[in-house]
Every structure is written in C-alpha cells, then in structure tokens.
C-alpha positions in Angstrom: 8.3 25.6 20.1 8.5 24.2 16.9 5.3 22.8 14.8 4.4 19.6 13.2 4.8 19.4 9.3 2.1 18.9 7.2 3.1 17.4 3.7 1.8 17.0 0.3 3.4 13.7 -1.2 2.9 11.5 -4.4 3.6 7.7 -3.3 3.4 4.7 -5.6 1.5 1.3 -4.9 3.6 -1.1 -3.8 2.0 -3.9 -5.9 1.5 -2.1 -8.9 3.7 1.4 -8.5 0.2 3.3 -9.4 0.7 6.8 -7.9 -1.8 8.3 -4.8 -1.4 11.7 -3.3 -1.0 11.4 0.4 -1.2 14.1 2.9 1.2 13.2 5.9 1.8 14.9 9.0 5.7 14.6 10.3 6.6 15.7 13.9 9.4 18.3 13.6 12.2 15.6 14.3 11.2 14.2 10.8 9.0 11.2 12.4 5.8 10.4 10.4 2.8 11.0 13.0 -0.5 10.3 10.4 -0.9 10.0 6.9 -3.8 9.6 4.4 -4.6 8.9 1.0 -6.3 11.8 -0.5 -6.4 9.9 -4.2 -9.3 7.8 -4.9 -8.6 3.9 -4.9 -5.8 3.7 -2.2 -5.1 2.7 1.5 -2.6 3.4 3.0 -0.5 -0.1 4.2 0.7 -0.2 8.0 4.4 -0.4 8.2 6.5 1.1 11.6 9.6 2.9 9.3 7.9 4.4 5.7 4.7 5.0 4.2 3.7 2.9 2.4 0.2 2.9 0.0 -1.7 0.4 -2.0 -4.7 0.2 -4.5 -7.8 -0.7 -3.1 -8.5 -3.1 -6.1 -5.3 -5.1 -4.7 -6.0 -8.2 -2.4 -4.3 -9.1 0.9 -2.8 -12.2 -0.6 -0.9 -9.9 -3.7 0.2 -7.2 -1.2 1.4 -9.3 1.7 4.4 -10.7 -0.8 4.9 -7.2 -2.0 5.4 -5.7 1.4 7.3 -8.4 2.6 9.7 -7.8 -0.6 10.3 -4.4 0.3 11.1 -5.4 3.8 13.9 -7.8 3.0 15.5 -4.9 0.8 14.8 -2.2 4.0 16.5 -4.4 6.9 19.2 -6.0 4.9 20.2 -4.1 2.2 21.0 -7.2 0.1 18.7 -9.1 -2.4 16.4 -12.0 -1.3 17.2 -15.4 -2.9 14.0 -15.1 -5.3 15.7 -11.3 -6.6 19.0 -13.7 -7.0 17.6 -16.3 -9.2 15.7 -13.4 -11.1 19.2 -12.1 -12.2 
C-alpha cells in the first residue's frame, strides 16, 4: 500500500512573490491533501488545482485581483485583456 507524501516547499506570495516555506501533504496519485505555512507572515489562499500562499500583511481587496489573475492564465492559457494592453 503506498503512503501519502509529506513535502518541504518554498512558495511565493501571489501579491508580492515574498517566499513562505510550506509543508504539504500529497496523496500518492500526486493530489494535494493539506498544506500549511510554516514561515511567519503567510496564509495559505484556498484554490481547488495549486497552492497557493499570501502575506498576512496583504488585504482581501489586493489578493482577490491577484488570484483572479492567475486564474485567467490557469484555465485559458492566454493573456487577459488588462495583460494585452500592458504589452
């Protein structure tokens, strides 16, 4: 029978990209199970496909854009309009 995975990782916020060690726990078909941030100053931020981690000092209202940013990227592999103009 094979064992869960218990794994040492460095993840960036991302807001900011400031780097958090997280300790994650993957089942042994590679799906995450639980994670934490063992760094001081960091959360980690709900999402159903990655983990993903932000600072503490960050508010809703700044990560909310963030995540959704890296969503668009995730589900269509294309750049958003705002990424567009930004070129």
């Amino acid at each position: 029978m094979a064992k869960n995975k218990i794994v040492d990782e460095i993840h960036g916020c991302i807001v900011c990209a400031n780097l958090f060690n997280v300790l994650a726990v993957y089942s042994p078909a590679g799906k995450l199970l639980e994670c934490t941030v063992t760094s001081p100053g960091g959360h980690i931020v709900p999402d159903d496909w990655r983990l993903l981690v932000a600072c503490d000092a960050h508010t809703a209202k700044e990560i909310e854009p963030a995540y959704k940013r890296g969503q668009t990227k995730t589900t269509s592999g294309k750049k958003s309009d705002h990424e567009q103009e930004e070129d």
